[in-house]
Structures are given as C-alpha cells and as structure tokens.
C-alpha positions as CSV (number, residue, x, y, z in Angstrom):
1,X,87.3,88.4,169.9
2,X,88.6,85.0,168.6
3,X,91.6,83.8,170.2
4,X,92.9,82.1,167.1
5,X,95.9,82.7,165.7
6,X,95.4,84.3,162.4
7,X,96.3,82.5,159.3
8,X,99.7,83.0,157.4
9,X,100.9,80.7,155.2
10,X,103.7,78.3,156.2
11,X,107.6,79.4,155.3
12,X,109.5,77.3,152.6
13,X,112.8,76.2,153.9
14,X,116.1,78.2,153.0
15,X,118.1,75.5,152.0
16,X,121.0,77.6,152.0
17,X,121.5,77.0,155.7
18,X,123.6,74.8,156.5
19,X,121.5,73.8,159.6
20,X,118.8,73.0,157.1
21,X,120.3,71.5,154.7
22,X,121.8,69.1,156.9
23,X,118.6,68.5,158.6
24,X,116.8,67.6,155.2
25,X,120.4,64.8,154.5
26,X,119.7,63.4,157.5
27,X,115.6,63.0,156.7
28,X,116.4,61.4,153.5
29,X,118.9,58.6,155.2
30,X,116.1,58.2,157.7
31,X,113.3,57.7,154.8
32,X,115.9,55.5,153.6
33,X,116.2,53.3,156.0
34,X,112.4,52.7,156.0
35,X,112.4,51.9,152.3
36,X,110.3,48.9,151.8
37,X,107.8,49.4,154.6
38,X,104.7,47.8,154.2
39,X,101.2,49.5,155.2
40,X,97.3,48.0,155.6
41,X,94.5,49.4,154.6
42,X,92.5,51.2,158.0
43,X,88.7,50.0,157.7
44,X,87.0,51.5,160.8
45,X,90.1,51.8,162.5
46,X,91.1,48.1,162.0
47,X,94.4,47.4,160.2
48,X,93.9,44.9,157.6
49,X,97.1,43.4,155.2
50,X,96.0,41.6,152.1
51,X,98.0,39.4,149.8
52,X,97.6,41.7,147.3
53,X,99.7,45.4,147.5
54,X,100.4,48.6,145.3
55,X,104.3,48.4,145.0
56,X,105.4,51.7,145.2
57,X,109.1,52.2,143.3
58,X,111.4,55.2,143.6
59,X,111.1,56.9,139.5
60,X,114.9,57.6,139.6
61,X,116.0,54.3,140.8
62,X,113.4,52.2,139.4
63,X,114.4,48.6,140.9
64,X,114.4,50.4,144.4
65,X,110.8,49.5,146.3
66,X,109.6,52.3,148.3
67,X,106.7,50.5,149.7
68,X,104.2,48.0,149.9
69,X,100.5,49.1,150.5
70,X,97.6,46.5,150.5
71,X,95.0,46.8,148.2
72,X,91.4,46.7,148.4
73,X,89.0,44.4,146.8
74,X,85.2,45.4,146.5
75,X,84.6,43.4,149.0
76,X,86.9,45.6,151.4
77,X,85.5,48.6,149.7
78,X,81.4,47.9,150.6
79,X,82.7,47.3,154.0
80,X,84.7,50.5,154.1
81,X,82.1,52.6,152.9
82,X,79.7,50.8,155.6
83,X,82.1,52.0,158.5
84,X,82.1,55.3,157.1
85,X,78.6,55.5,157.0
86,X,78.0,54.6,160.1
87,X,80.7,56.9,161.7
88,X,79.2,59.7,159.8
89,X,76.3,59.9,162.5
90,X,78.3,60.4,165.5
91,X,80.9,62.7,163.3
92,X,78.6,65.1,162.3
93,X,77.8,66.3,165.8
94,X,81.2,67.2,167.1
95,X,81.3,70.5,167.4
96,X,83.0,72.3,164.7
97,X,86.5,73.8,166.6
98,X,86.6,70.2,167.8
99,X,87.1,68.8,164.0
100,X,89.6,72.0,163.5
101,X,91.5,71.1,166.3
102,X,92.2,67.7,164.8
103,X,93.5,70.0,161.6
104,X,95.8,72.1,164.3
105,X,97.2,69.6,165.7
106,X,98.2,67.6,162.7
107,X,99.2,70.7,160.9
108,X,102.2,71.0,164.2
109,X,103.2,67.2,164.0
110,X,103.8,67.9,160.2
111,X,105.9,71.0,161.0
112,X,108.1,69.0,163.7
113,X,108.7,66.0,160.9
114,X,108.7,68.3,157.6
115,X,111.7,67.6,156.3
116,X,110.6,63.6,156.8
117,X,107.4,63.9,154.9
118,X,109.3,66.1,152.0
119,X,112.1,63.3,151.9
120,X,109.6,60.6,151.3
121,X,108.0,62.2,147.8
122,X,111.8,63.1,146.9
123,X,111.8,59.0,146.9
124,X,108.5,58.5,145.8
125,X,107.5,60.7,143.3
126,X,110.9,62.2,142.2
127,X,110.2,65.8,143.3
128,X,113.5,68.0,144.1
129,X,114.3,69.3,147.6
130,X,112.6,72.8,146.5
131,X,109.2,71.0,145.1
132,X,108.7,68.7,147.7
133,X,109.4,71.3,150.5
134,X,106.6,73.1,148.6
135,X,104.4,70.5,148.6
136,X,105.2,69.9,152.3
137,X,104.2,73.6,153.2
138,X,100.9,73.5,151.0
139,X,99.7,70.5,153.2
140,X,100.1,72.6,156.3
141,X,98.3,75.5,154.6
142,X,95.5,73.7,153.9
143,X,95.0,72.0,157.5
144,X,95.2,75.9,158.9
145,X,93.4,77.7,156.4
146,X,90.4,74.8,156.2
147,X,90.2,74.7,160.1
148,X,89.8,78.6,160.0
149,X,87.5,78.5,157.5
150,X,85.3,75.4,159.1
151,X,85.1,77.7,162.5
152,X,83.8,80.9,160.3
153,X,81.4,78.7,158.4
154,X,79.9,77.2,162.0
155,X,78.5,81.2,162.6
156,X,76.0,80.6,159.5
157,X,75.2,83.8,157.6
158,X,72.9,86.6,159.0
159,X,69.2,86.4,157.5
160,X,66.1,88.6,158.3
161,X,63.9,87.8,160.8
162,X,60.8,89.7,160.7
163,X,58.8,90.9,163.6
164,X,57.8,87.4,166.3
165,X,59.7,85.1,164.1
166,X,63.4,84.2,164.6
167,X,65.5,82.8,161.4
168,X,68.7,81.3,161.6
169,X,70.9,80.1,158.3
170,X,73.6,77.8,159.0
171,X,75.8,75.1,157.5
172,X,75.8,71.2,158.0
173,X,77.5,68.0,156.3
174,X,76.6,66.0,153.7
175,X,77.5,62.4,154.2
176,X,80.2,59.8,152.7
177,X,82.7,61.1,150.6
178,X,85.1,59.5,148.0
179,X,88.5,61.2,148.0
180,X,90.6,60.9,145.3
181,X,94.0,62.5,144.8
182,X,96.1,62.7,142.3
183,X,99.9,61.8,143.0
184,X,101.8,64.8,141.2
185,X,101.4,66.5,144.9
186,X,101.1,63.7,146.8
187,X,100.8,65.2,149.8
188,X,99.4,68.7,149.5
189,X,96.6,67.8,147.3
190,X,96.0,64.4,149.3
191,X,95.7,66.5,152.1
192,X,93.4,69.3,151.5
193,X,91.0,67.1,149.4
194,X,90.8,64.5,152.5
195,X,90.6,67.3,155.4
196,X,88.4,69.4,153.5
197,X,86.2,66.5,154.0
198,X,86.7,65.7,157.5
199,X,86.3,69.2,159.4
200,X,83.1,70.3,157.5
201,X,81.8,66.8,159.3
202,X,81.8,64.3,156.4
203,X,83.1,61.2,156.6
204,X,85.6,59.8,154.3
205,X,86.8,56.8,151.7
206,X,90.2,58.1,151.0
207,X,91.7,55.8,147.9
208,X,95.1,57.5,147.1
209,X,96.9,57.3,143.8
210,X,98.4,53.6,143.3
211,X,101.5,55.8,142.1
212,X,102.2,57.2,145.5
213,X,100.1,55.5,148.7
214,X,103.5,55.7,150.4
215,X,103.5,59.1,151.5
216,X,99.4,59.2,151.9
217,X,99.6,56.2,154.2
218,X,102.1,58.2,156.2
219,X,99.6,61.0,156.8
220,X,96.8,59.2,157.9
221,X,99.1,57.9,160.6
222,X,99.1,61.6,161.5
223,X,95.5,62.1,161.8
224,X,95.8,59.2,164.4
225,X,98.3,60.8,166.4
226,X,96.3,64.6,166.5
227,X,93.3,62.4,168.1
228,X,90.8,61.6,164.5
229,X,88.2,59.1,165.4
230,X,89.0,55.4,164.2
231,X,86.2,55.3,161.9
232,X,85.6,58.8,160.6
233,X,88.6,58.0,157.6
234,X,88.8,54.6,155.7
235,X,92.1,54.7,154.0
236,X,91.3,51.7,151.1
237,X,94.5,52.1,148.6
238,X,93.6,49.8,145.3
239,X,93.4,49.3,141.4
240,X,90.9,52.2,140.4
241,X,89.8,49.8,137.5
242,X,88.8,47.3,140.6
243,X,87.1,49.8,143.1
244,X,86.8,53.0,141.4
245,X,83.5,52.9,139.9
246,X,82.6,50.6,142.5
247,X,82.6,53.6,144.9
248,X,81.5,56.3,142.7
249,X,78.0,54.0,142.1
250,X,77.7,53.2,145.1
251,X,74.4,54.6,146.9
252,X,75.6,56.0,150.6
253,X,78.4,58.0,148.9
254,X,77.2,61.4,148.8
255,X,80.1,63.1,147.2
256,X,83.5,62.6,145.3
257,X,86.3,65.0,145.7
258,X,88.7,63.8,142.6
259,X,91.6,65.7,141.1
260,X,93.3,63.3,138.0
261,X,92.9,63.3,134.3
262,X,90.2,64.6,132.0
263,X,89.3,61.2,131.0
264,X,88.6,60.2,134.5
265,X,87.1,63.0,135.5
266,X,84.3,62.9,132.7
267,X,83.8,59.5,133.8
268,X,83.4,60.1,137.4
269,X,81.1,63.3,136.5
270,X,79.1,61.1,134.4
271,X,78.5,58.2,136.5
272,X,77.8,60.3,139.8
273,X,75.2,61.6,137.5
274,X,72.8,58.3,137.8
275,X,70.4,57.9,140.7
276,X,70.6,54.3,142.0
277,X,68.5,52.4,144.0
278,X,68.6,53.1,147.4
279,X,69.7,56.7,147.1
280,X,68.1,59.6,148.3
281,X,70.5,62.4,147.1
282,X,72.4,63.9,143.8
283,X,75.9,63.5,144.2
284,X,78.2,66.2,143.9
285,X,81.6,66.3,142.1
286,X,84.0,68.1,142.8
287,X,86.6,67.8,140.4
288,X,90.2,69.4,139.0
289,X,90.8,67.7,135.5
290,X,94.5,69.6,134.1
291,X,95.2,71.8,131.5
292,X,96.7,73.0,128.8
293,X,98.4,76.3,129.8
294,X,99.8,79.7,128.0
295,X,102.2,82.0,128.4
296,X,101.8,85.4,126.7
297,X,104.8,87.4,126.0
298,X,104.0,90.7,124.7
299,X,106.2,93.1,122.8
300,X,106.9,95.4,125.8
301,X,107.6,92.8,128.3
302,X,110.6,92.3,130.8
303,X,111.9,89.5,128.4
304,X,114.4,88.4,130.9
305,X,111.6,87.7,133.5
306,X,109.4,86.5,130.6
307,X,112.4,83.6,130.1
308,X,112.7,82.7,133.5
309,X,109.0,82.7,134.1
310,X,108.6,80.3,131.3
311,X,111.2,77.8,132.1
312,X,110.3,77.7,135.7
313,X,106.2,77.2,134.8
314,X,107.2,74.7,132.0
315,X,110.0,72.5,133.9
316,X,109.4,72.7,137.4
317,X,108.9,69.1,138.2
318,X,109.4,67.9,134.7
319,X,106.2,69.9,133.8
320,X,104.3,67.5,135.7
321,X,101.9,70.2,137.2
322,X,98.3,70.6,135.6
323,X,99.2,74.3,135.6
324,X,102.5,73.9,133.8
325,X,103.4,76.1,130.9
326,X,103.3,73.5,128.3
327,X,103.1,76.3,125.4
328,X,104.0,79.9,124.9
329,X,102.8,82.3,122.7
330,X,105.4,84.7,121.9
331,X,104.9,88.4,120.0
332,X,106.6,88.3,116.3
333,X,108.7,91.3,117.3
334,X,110.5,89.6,120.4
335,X,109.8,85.9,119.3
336,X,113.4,85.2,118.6
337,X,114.7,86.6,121.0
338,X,113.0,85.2,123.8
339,X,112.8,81.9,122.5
340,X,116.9,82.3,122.8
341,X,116.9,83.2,126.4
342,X,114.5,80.3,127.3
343,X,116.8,77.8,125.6
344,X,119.3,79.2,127.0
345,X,118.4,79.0,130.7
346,X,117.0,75.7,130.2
347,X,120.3,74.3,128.9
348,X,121.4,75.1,132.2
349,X,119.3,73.2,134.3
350,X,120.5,70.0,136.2
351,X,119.1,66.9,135.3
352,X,119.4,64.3,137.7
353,X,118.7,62.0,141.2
354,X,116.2,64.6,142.7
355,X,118.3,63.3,146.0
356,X,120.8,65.4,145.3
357,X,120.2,69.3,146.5
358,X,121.3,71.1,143.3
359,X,119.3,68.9,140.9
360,X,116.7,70.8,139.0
361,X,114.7,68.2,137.6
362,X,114.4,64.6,138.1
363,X,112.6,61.8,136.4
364,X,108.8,61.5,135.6
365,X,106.5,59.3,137.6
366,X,106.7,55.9,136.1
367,X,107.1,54.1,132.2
368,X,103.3,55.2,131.5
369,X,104.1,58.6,131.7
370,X,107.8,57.9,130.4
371,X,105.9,56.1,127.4
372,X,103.1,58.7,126.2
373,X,106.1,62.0,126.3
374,X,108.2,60.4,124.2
375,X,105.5,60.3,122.3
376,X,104.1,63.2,121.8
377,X,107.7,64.8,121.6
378,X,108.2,62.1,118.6
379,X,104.7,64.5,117.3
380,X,105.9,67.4,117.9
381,X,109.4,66.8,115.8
382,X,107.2,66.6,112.7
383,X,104.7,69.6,114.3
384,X,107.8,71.8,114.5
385,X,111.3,72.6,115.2
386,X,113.0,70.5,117.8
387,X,115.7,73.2,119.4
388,X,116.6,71.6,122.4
389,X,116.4,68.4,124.0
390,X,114.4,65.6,123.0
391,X,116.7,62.8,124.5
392,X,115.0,59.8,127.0
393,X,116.1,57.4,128.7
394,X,115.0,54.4,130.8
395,X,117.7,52.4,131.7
396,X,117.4,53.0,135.1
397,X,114.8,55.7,136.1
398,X,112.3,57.9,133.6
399,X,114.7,60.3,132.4
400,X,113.7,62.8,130.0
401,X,115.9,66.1,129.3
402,X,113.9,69.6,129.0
403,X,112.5,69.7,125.5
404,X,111.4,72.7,123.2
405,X,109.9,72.3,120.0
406,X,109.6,75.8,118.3
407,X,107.7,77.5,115.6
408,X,104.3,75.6,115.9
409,X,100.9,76.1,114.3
410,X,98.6,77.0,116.9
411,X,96.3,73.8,116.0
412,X,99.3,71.1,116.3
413,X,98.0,68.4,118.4
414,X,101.2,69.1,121.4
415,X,99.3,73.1,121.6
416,X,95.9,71.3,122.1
417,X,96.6,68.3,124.2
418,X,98.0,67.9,127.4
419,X,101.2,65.9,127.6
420,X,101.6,66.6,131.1
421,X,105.8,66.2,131.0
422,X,109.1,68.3,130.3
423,X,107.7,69.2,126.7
424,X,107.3,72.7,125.6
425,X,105.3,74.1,122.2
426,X,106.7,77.4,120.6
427,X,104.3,79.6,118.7
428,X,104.7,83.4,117.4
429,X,101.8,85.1,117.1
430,X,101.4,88.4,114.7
431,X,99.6,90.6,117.7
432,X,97.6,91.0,120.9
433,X,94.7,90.3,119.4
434,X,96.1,86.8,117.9
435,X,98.1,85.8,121.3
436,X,94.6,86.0,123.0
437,X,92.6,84.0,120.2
438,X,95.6,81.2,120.6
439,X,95.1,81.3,124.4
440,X,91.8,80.4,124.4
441,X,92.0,77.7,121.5
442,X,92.2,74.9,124.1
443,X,89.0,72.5,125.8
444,X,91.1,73.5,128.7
445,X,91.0,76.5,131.0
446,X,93.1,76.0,133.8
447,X,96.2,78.7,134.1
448,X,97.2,81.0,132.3
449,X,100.0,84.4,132.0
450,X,100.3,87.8,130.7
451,X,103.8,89.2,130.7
452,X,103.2,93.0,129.1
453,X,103.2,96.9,130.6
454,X,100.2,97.6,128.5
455,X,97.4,98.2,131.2
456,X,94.6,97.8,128.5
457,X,96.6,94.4,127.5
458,X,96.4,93.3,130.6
459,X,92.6,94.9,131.6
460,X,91.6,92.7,128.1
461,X,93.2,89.2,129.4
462,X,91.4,89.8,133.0
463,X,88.4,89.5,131.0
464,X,89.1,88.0,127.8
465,X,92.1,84.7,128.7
466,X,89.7,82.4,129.7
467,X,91.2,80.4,132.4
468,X,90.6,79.9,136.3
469,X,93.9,81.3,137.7
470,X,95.5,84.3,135.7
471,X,98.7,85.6,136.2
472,X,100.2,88.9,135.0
473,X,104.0,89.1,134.7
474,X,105.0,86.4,136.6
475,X,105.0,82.7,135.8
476,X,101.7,80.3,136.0
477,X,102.2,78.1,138.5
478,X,102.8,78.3,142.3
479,X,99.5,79.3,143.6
480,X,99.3,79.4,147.1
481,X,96.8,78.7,149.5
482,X,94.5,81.6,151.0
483,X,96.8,83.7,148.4
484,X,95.6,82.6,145.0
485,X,92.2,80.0,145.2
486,X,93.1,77.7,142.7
487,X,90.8,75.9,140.3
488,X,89.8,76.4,136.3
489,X,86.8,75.8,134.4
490,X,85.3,74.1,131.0
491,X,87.4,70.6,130.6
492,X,90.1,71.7,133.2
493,X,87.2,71.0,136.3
494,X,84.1,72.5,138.3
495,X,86.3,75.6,139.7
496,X,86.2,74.3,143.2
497,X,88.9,77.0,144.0
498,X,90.8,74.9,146.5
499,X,91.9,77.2,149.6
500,X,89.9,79.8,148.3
501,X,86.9,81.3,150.5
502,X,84.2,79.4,149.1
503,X,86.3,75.4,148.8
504,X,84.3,73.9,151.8
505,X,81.2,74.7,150.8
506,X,81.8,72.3,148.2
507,X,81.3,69.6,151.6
508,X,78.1,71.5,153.1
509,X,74.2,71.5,152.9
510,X,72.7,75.3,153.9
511,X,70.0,75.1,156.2
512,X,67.4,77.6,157.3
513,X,65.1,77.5,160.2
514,X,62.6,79.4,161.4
515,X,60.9,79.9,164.5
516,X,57.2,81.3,165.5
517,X,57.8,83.3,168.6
C-alpha cells in the first residue's frame, strides 16, 4: 500500500478572515519593498547578469519597475541548451519518487510563502487578490498531482507474457525540452509546463514570458531550495524574436511545451516540424493556442446564474483568460432579459489598483494589449450595439472598463477573433439548433457552456459543442487541476489536457522489453 498522501487540491484563501487578509497586506508591503530586484539568467547552475534585461513594470502603475531580468543572447542560449543536454544523462536515471520529491517539497515551500508569490503577480501582472490566490493554488496542484502521476507512470502498464518469455512495458524520458509559458498565469501555467518536464526526467530550457520573468525567476529559486540539480533547469529569460526560433531549430531539443497565441503556436508547430542536421528525432509539440469561447443560454435556464456565470467567465481578469467568455449566445425568448442582468451586474464591478482587496478588475498587461482592445472594441461599435462601457484609459496604467457590445451577427469579426480583453459580443439566436451552429462557427475550440434543464439539450452539446472543456450550467472558466483536464482542440492547441491523467505522457517514450527465459 502506498504511503502517499492522496491528492486533493489546494484550498483558496478566505479572505474574509481577518488573519488572512492581514497576512496577504503585509505580503504585498514585503513584495514591495523588493520592487526593482534584479535576477540573472541560471545556465548550469551558474548565475550570469548581462547588460541587457527584460524590465518588468507593474500594468496599474506603469512608471513603477518591478524587476530587472537579464536577457539571453543566442550565444547564452546554445550554451544553455548544451548544459541541459548534458544534465539530461545523469537526470534521467534518478529514480522517479526522487524527481517527485523535488515537486513535494517545493509544493510545501510555496504553501509556507503563498501569500508572497500571489502578491508579486498582483504587482506584476495586475491579477486581484482572488485571481492571483487562484493562480497561487493551481501551481501547488500541479507540483502534487504531476509527482503522483510520475510515481504511477514509473509502474509501466501490464502486458502479456507468454509462456518462457517475460515482457515488461514501461515509460522513459525524452530529452531537452523548451518550456514556454505564457504570462496571463504566470505562475500556474509556468509551473506545470516546467515540472511536467522535470519529474518525467527531461531536462529543461525554461524561457518565461518577457511580460512577467519576475515572478518565474522567483520559482526557480524554489526548485533550488527543494534540492533540483544545478544543471537539470536553464532558466534563459529573452526577446522571443532573438532566441525563440533559435531554440525551437535547434537539433538536441527534443520537445517544446508552449502555451501563447495562435500565431506563435502555428509557428512553433511548423518549425519543429523540419528535421535538421544532426537530429535523430521528431519533435513533439505540445501546445495551448486560446480561444474564442460561448456561452449558451437557453430558454429554460436559471437566468440569474446564467448572468453571473457570464460576467464572471467574461471579466475575470479583464477577460484575459484563453477560456474567457468573450461572446454569448443568448435564446430570442430570454435575450433581453438576460442581456439586462449581465449589464447590470457588470455595472457593479470595481475597477481599479488590483492592490486593493475589493477591486474586481484591474488593468491589462501592458500598451500592446491596451492597444489592439481598443481596437477591436472601436470594431465592434460599428459590428453592434455598444450598451456598456467602452471607455480606456492610459494615463497611468491600462485601464479599460467592462465592455458589452450587443445585438451582433454571428460572423462579426469580435464573434470570430480573439480579443483576449474585457470585451464581450452579444448575439440572439432563434433556437437550439441555431445557438449550437453559432458555437461552433469559430477556428477555435477551447471552452465552452450550456446553461439549460433540457437533458436532450445538454446530451446534444456533449457531443455536438465542439470544444475541449464543456461546461453545463456554470460558467467556462476555472478548471481545476485533477478536476477538470484542461486543453481544446483545432486552432485552440494539441489537447494536451494539462493535469489531466494522460499530460505527462506528453514528456515520455513507451518502451517494451522482452526477455527469453
């Protein structure tokens, strides 16, 4: 019997007590006092500082520096992925509750500082108390659920052996891998895609998202301390147009774990497609690309929960989740009145200095972002009917107030492309059969949700809503890990399911052997 503890995923703090609330003030002041910290890159467990750094500013306070990371040149790059290739040979061979130990152990140190590590992406990437505590907890998730699935894994699968022959059937790694994360959860997803990695006995190039290397730079500081090998992670921070393909080309990486846009994606999927010389393997991609995702709200619905499930899925973060409800699709014969209750609740949400603990929603990432919403709510003015917000401003952070635009044709360019922002598309639809066709009118099939009593309505979607994670009567984000494996299909990724069952076998070669007795 296995002495392990079983898995349950980690609490989210009650910030209704005062103990914690107090707890998460005084986190912040500390993060605060750090502002400005600088950070080398960690090339086989050497710190190096460069000239050059990623300048990491707070989105609310724009002028404020978080941190300075040094950057990597290719030349700093070809050595990293040299270390890592070398470390990979000794790596591989630990035995596999060894690696998962590492994954306890920094899974405890996290719990012990969470409130520090949520603090830091409340100043980094503008996340609320509630998101970043979130995002805290799904990085400890995915350090115990991986390390629990790495020591199932190391038992192989059963196989026949026939009579005077013994077969065995078992798991090994792969090689070099090139993690990169995205920085909308710059810790969870950082996290899973780098340990994921790690215990299945790969080594890794980690280059973290030049929006938030802070907080990444932070957490390799906590492999350190739960006892990773100097060499088995090369943390190599950098312009992506400067190292990116350089890495992806390269012929000792053997894999690329990348969750980011569709155009980067494609080009990564592309690119690891060519054999160069010197390579003896196809790459593997694993890779999470966004979305563009529904809500259905059918005629029979709870239309109070339908409103609340909307605004949460569509504002949460200033929609900046790739499984944010950036349109619903409402039925005809409730259309009006839901789309009153979700103005309504969203008029009520507090737009401000994620800092503060009753702010709802603070600023988007940075003036690229900033930029391309204003944008596309400038296209969806002339698309449809702007009924709330709309209003931007930059003066001192990205600022941009929750924004509906209502009675749009299923084909308008802000219901087919993802904005990725606080911006949400309207559109009735005349019946079931209609919701369904506009659900699946997208190159993306990430998220999606149902809210309806009708069982066959809902047995239809299960097999009909074509999307990776489908939700029925509830909102579409918030998927949790071990509870809801979490990837989509067609332009929205390869379906990796992260913390789902199957996620590290994404990292592992199957072998079989078999023995003449």
């Amino acid at each position: 019997m296995s002495l392990l503890i079983p898995y349950k995923n980690d609490d989210w703090t009650d910030f209704s007590v005062s103990e914690n609330h107090e707890s998460m003030k005084e986190a912040l002041a500390k993060i605060e006092g750090e502002l400005g910290r600088e950070f080398p890159l960690i090339i086989g467990g050497e710190r190096i500082v460069t000239e050059d750094k990623l300048v990491s500013v707070n989105p609310y306070q724009k002028d404020q520096i978080i941190g300075k990371v040094s950057k990597a040149d290719q030349e700093l790059a070809e050595k990293a992925i040299q270390s890592a290739y070398k470390a990979f040979d000794h790596w591989r061979k630990w035995p596999a509750h060894m690696r998962a130990d590492i994954l306890f152990k920094s899974a405890a140190i996290i719990r012990r500082r969470r409130h520090e590590f949520s603090a830091a992406m409340v100043y980094e990437s503008g996340k609320n108390w509630f998101e970043a505590d979130a995002d805290t907890s799904e990085a400890v998730d995915f350090l115990e659920f991986y390390g629990r699935q790495m020591l199932e894994l190391d038992q192989g699968k059963t196989v026949i052996s026939r009579q005077d022959e013994k077969n065995r059937y078992f798991y090994q790694p792969m090689g070099v891998g090139f993690i990169v994360p995205p920085w909308n959860f710059p810790f969870a997803i950082m996290v899973g895609t780098t340990v994921s990695a790690l215990v299945t006995g790969n080594t890794a190039v980690l280059k973290p998202s030049e929006k938030t290397p802070v907080v990444a730079a932070r957490f390799v500081e906590v492999l350190e301390e739960a006892g990773l090998p100097k060499d088995v992670l090369q943390f190599i921070p950098g312009d992506p147009k400067v190292i990116g393909d350089y890495i992806v080309d390269h012929p000792l990486i053997r894999f690329i774990n990348f969750t980011g846009s569709r155009a980067t994606g494609t080009r990564i999927y592309e690119r690891a497609a060519k054999v160069h010389p010197g390579q003896k393997w196809l790459k593997s991609v694993v890779a999470e690309m966004g979305g563009k995702d529904t809500i259905l709200v059918d005629r029979d619905a709870d239309l109070d929960l339908a409103a609340r499930s909307i605004v949460s899925a569509s504002f949460g973060f200033s929609g900046q989740k790739c499984s944010a409800c950036s349109r619903a699709v409402l039925h005809q014969d409730i259309y009006d009145e839901v789309l009153a209750r979700v103005i309504e609740l969203s008029k009520k949400l507090k737009v401000g200095n994620p800092a503060d603990h009753d702010t709802d929603m603070g600023p988007v990432i940075d003036d690229i972002q900033f930029r391309r919403i204003r944008e596309y709510i400038a296209i969806g003015k002339e698309e449809g009917e702007l009924v709330l917000g709309g209003e931007t401003d930059d003066s001192h952070g990205f600022m941009i107030q929750p924004t509906i635009i209502a009675g749009v044709k299923p084909d308008a360019r802000i219901m087919l492309e993802e904005v990725f922002g606080p911006l949400l598309a309207v559109a009735k639809a005349k019946d079931f059969d209609e919701m369904l066709a506009i659900a699946n009118n997208t190159d993306y099939a990430l998220t999606g949700a149902l809210l309806t009593r009708n069982r066959e309505h809902i047995d239809r979607a299960r097999q009909d809503f074509h999307v990776g994670n489908l939700y029925f009567n509830r909102g579409c984000t918030g998927s949790i890990v071990g509870v809801h494996p979490f990837g989509g299909f067609n332009m929205s990724g390869t379906d990796a399911k992260a913390g789902g069952p199957d996620y590290l076998l994404n990292f592992l070669l199957a072998k079989t052997t078999t023995e003449n007795l």
